[in-house]
Wavefront OBJ file of the C-alpha trace (Angstrom):
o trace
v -22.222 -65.741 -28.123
v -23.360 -62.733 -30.328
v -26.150 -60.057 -28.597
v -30.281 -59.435 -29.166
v -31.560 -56.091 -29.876
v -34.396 -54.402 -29.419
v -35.763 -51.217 -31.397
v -37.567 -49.039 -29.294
v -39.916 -47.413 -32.034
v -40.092 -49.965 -34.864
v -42.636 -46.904 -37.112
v -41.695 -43.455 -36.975
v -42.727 -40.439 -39.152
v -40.101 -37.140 -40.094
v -40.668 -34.152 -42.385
v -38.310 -33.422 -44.696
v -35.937 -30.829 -43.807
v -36.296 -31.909 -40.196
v -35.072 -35.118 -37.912
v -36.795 -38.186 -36.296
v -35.455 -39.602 -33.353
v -35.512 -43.422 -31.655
v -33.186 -46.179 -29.888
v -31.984 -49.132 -30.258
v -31.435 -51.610 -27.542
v -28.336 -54.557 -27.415
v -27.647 -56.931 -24.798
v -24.735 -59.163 -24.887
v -25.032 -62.664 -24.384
v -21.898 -63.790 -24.895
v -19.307 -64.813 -22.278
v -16.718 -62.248 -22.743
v -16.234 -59.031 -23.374
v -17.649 -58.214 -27.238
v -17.899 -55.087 -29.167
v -20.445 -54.139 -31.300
v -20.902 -51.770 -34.407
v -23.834 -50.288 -35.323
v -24.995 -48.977 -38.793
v -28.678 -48.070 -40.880
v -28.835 -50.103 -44.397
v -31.450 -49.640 -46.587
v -32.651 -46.811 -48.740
v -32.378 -44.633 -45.718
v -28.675 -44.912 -45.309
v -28.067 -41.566 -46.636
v -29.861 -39.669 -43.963
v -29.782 -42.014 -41.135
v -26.938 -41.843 -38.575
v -26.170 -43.964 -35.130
v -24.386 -42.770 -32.058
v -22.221 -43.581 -31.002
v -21.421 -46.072 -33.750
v -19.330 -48.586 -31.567
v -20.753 -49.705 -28.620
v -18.459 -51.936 -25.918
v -20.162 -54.380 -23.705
v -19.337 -57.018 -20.577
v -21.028 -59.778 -21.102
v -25.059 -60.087 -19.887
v -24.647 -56.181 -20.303
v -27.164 -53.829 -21.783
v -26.557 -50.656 -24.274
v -28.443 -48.267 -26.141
v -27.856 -46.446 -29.543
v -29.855 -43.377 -30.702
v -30.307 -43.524 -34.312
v -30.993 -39.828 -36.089
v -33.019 -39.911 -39.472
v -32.869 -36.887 -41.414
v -33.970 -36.858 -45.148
v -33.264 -33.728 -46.930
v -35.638 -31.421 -48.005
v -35.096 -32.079 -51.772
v -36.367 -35.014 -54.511
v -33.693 -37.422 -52.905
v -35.727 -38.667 -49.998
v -38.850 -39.763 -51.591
v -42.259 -39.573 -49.845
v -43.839 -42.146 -48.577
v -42.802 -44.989 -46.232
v -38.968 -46.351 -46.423
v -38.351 -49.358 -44.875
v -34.535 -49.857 -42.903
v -32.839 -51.967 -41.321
v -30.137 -51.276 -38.049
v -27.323 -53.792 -38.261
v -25.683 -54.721 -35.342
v -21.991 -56.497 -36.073
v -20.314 -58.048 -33.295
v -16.497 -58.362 -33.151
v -15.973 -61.495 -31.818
v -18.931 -63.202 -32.944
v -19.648 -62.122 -36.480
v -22.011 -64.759 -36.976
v -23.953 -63.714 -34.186
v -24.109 -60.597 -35.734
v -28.446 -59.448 -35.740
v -30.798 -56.857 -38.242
v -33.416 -55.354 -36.481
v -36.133 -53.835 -38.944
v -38.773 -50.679 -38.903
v -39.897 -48.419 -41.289
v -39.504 -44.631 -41.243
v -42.470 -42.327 -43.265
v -41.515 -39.079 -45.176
v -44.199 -36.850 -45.451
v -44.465 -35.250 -48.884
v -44.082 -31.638 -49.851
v -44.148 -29.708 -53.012
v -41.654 -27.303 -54.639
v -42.003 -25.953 -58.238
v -39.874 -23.578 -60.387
v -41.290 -22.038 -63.674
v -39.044 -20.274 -66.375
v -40.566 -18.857 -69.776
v -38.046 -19.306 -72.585
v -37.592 -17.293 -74.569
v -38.197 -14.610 -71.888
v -39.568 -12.538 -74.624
v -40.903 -13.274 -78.377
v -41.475 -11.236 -81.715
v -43.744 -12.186 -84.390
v -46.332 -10.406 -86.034
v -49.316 -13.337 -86.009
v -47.992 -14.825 -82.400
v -45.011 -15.548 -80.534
v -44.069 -18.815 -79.253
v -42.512 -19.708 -75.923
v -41.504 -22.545 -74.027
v -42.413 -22.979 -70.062
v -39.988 -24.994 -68.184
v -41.169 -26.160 -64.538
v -39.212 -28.195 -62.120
v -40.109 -30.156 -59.408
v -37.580 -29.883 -56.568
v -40.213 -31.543 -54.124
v -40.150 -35.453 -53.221
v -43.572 -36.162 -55.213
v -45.460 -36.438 -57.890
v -46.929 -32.630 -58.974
v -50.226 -32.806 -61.036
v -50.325 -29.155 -62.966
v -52.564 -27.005 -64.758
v -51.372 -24.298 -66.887
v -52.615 -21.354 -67.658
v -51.296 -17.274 -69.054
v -52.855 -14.420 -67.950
v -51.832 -10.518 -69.719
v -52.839 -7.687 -66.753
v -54.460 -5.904 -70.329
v -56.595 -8.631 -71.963
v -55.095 -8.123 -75.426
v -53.294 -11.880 -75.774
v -54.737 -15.397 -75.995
v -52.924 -18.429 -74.674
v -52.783 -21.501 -76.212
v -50.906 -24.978 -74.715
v -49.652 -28.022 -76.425
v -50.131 -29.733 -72.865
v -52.353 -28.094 -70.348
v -52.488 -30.524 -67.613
v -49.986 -32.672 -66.926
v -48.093 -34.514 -63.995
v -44.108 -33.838 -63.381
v -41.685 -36.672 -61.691
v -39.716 -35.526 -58.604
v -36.591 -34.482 -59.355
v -37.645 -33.701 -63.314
v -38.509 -31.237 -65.305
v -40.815 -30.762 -67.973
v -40.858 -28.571 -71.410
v -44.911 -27.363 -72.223
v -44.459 -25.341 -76.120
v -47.440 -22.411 -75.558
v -47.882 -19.567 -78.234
v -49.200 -15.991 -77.462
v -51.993 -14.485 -80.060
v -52.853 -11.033 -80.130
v -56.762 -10.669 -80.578
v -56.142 -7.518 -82.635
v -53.683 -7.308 -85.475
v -52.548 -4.094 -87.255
v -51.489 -3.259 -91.043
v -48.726 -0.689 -89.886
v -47.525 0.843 -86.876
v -45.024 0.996 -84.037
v -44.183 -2.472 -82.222
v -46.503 -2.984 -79.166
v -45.272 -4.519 -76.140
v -47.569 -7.140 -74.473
v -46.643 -8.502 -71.028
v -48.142 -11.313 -69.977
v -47.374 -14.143 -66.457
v -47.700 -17.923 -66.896
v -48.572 -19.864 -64.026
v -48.303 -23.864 -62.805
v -51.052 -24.503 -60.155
v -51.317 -27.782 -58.446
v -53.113 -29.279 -55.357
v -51.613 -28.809 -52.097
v -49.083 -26.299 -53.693
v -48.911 -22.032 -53.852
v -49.158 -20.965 -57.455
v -46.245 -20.308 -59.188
v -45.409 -17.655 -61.708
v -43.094 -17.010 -64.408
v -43.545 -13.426 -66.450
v -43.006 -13.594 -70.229
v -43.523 -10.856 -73.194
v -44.802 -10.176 -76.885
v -43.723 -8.128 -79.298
v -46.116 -7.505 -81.789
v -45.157 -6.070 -85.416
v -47.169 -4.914 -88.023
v -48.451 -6.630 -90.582
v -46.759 -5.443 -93.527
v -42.874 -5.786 -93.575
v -40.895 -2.688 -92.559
v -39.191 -3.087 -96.152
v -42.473 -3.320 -98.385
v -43.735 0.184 -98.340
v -40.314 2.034 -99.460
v -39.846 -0.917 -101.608
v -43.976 0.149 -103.576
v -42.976 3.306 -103.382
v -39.575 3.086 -105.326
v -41.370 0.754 -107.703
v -44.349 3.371 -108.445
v -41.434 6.210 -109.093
v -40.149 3.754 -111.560
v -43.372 3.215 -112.811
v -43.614 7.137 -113.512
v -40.468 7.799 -114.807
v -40.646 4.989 -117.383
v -43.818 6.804 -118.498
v -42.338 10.125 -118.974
v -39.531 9.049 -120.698
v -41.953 6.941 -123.334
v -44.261 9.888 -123.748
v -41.243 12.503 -123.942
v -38.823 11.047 -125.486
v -39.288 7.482 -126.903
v -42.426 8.210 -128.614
v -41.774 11.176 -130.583
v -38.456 9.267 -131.254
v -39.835 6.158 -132.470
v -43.100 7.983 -134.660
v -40.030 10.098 -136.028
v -38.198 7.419 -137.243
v -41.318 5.156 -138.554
v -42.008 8.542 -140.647
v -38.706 8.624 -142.341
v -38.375 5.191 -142.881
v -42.217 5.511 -144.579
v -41.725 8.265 -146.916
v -37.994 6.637 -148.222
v -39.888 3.244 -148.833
v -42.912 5.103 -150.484
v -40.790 7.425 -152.630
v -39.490 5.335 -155.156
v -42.854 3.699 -155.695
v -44.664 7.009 -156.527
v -41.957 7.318 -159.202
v -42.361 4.484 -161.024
v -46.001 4.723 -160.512
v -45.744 7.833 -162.390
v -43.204 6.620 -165.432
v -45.847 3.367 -165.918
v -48.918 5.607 -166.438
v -47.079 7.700 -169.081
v -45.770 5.040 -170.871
v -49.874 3.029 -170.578
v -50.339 4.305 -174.105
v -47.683 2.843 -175.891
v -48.621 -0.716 -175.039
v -50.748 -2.713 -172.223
v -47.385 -5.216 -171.462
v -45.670 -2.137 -170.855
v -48.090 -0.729 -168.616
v -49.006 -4.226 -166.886
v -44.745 -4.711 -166.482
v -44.963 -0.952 -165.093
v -47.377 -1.562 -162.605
v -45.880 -4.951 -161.596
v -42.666 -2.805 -160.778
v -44.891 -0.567 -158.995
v -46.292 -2.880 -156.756
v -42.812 -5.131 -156.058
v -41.406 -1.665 -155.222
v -43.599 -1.791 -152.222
v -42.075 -2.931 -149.914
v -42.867 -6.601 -147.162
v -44.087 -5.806 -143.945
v -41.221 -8.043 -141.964
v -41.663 -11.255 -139.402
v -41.453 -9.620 -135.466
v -39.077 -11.346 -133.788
v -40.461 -13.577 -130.613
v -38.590 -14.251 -127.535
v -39.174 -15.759 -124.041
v -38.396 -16.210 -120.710
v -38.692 -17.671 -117.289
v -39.338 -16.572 -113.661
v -37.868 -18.583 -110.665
v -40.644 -19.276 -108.161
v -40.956 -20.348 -104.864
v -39.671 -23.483 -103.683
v -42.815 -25.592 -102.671
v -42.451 -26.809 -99.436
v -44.787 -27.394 -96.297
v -43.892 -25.896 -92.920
v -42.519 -27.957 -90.183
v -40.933 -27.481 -86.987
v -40.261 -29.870 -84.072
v -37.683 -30.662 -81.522
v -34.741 -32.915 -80.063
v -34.481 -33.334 -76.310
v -30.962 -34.871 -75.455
v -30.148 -36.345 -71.535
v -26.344 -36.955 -71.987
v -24.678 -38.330 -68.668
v -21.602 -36.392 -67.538
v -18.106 -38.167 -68.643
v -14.946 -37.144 -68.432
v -13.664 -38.103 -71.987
v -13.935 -34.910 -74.436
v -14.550 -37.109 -77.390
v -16.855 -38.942 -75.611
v -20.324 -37.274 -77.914
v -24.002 -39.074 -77.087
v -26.210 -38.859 -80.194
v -29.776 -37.955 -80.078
v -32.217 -37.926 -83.167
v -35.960 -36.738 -84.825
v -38.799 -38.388 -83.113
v -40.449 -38.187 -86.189
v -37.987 -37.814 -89.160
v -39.851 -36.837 -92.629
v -40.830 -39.020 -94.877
v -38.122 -41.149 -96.637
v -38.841 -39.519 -100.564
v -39.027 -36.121 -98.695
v -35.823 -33.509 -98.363
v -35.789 -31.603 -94.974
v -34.667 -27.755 -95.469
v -33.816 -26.009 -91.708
v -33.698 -22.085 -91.823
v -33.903 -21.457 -87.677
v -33.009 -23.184 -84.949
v -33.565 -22.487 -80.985
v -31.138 -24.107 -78.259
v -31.887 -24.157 -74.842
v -29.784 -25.157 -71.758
v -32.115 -24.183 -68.839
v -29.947 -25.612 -66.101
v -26.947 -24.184 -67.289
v -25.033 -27.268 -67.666
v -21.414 -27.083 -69.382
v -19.883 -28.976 -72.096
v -19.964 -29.320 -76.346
v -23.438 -29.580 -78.108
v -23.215 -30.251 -81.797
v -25.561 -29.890 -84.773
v -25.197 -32.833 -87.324
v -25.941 -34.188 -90.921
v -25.025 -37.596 -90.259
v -21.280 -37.485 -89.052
v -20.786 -34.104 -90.555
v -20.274 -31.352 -88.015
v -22.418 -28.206 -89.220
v -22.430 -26.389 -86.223
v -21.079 -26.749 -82.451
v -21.932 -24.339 -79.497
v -20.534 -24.121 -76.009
v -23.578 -25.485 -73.265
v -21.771 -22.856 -70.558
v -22.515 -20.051 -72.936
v -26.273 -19.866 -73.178
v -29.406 -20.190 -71.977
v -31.274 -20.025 -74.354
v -30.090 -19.203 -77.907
v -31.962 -18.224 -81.225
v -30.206 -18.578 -84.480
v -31.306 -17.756 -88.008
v -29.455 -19.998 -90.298
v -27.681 -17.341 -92.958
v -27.681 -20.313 -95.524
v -30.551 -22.994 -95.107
v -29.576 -26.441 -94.617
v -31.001 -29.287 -96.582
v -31.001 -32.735 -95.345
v -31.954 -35.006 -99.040
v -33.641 -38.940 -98.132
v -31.680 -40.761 -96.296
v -29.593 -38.295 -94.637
v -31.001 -37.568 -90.624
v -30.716 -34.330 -88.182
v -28.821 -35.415 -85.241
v -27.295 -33.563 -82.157
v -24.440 -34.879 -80.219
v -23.591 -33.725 -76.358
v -20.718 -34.253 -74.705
v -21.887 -33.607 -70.849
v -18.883 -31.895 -69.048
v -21.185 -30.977 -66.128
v -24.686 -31.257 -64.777
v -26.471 -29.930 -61.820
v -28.657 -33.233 -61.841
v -26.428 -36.074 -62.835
v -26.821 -35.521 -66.868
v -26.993 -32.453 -69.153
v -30.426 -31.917 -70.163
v -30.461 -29.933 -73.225
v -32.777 -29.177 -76.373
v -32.592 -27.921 -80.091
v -35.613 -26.483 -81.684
v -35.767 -26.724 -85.263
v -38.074 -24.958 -88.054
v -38.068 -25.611 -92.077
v -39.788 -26.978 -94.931
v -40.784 -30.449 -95.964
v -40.297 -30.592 -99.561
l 1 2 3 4 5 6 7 8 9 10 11 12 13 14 15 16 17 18 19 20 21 22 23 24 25 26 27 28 29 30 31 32 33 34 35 36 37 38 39 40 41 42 43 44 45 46 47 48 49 50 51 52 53 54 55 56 57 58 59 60 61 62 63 64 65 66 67 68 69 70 71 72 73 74 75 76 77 78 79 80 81 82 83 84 85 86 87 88 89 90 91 92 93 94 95 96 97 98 99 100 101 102 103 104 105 106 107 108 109 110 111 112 113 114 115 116 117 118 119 120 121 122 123 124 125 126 127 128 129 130 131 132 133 134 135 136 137 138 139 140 141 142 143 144 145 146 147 148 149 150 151 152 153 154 155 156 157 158 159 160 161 162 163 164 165 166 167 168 169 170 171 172 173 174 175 176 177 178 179 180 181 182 183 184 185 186 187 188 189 190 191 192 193 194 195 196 197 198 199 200 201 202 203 204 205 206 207 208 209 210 211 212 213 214 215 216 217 218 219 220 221 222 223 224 225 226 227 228 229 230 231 232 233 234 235 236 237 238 239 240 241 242 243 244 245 246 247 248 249 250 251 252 253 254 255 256 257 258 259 260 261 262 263 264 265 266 267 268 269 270 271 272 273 274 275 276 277 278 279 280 281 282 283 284 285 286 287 288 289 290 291 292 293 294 295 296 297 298 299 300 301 302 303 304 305 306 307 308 309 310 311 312 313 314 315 316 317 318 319 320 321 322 323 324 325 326 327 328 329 330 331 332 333 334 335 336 337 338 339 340 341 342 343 344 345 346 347 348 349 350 351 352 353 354 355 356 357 358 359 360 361 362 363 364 365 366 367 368 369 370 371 372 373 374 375 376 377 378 379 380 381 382 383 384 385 386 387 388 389 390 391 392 393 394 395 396 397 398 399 400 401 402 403 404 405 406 407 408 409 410 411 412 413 414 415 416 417 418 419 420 421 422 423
């Protein structure tokens, strides 16, 4: 008992997007009347149908089966051959049962997305952006980046220029925009500029950014000069109009009642000179102890509160949380690099992102203390200035914790850009 099959075209070849067609062939050799199911296994389950999927047969009969494959145009059906395997069960036979195998081959194509986050920048040296490209095709996508401005006033510069995205991944390439011409003082200028992925086999594509370039000097410095220098000039009107005159006044005075009293007794010693030289000696000795001590200035001193030394740092923490359904349920993610373990971390800005627009609870942590916690459904992209900087002393580590409510590709893929000090 049990049946033989027979698949008509053991190699075929599909597109995605589209459907490949073939049939399968089972005879029953049994004595009796059998049925028989019919199913794909292998990695081409998911796109691979039979009809009809029950198939009822005398015995020494013949029937046939059309199998449909039809991968998705998307990063699920990967390109490249994908072997399968059409299982025919039989119902009163089951160890008869047979596995006929071919192999079906999905030609590749290529589908990018590009995003430039933040969409636009301010700085007055350079702005810095992130470019996000996704590959949506079923293959491997080597890219080349490059930045373009339509008026030739920006430079480009990428942390990665070339480099090859997974299907069904995305990647995160930093890039800063420099203006070739800086200016002291001014209006802000405008620069718009287009990033663009190329790749082999694939139509270039583009994702439009902007610069906002401010002057040189802070808006705040040239009222704050100019308040100083009237400062400046009244304190020297009021010393040559009013404290001067004041203060010669008064060192007069104070002169003349000092000198007074020693012109007297000047005068009573040099009468009384003739009567005797002890006399006169004693006179002049009052005479010149009249006189009175120059006095000891008085000193004093103080102290100016400098800069905090420190060395400029900024890096990034890329969290992939799966979805779960527990709200409590927080995946940590940490430095790459943490500083150095004598060194004390200061944050003063910080840049989420949530390109994908997953939902759920991302947290900003020193340690297991909660310092600040953001919605993912919210925000793109988000840039905060922290009002009062952070400091994280030796030993204590910069974590972020997700709790993935939601995900448009399985997990909630999330970052946190960070900028400081090392001190």
């Amino acid at each position: 008992m049990g049946a033989i099959t027979s698949l008509e075209q053991p190699s075929l070849a599909v597109n995605p997007g589209e459907q490949a067609h073939c049939v399968v062939q089972i005879r029953n050799t049994g004595s009796i009347v059998d049925q028989f199911a019919v199913d794909v296994i292998g990695d081409a389950q998911q796109w691979a149908t039979a009809e009809p999927r029950v198939v009822n047969l005398m015995p020494g009969d013949m029937g046939t089966v059309s199998l449909t494959f039809a991968p998705p145009r998307s990063s699920e059906a990967r390109a490249g051959q994908t072997p399968f395997g059409v299982r025919v069960k039989s119902r009163e036979d089951p160890e008869g049962s047979v596995v006929d195998e071919g192999v079906i081959t999905v030609a590749p194509f290529i589908d990018l997305r590009a995003e430039v986050t933040p969409r636009t920048s301010h700085g007055r040296m350079s702005g810095r952006h992130e470019l996000v490209i996704d590959n949506l095709g079923n293959c491997p996508a080597e890219v080349e980046l490059i930045a373009t401005d339509t008026e030739e006033r920006l430079s480009f510069r990428f942390r990665q220029p070339t480099l090859t995205v997974e299907p069904g991944t995305a990647a995160f390439v930093p890039f800063t925009a420099k203006p070739h011409k800086r200016y002291l003082r001014g209006a802000e200028r405008k620069h718009q500029f287009q990033a663009t992925v190329l790749t082999t086999g694939g139509e270039p594509v583009n994702a439009d950014g902007a610069f906002i370039q401010n002057q040189l000097l802070p808006k705040w410095l040239l009222p704050a000069l100019a308040a100083l220098l009237a400062l400046i000039i009244l304190a020297v009107a009021l010393w040559f109009t009013v404290i001067k005159p004041e203060v010669q006044s008064t060192a007069k005075e104070a002169a003349q009642e000092q000198v007074t009293p020693v012109i007297s007794i000047a005068n009573q010693a040099q009468q009384q000179a003739s009567s005797a030289q002890q006399q006169a000696s004693q006179a002049q000795a009052a005479a010149g102890g009249g006189a009175p001590k120059p006095g000891t200035p008085g000193t004093g001193t103080g102290t100016g509160a400098g800069d905090v030394p420190g060395t400029d740092t900024d890096f990034r923490i890329v969290a992939n949380a799966p979805v779960t359904a527990d709200p409590n349920n927080f995946k940590k993610f940490g430095m790459d690099t943490p500083p150095p373990a004598d060194k004390t971390l200061v944050v003063t800005d910080f840049l989420l992102q949530n390109p994908y627009g997953d939902t759920g609870i991302i947290r900003l942590q020193r340690d297991n203390q909660v310092l600040a916690e953001f919605g993912l459904g919210n925000f793109r992209a988000f840039d905060y200035h922290v009002g009062q900087t952070w400091r994280f002393a030796p030993g204590q580590h910069l974590v972020i914790t997700v709790n993935c409510a939601s995900a448009t590709s399985g997990t909630c893929r999330s970052s946190a850009s960070f900028s400081g000090k090392i001190q």
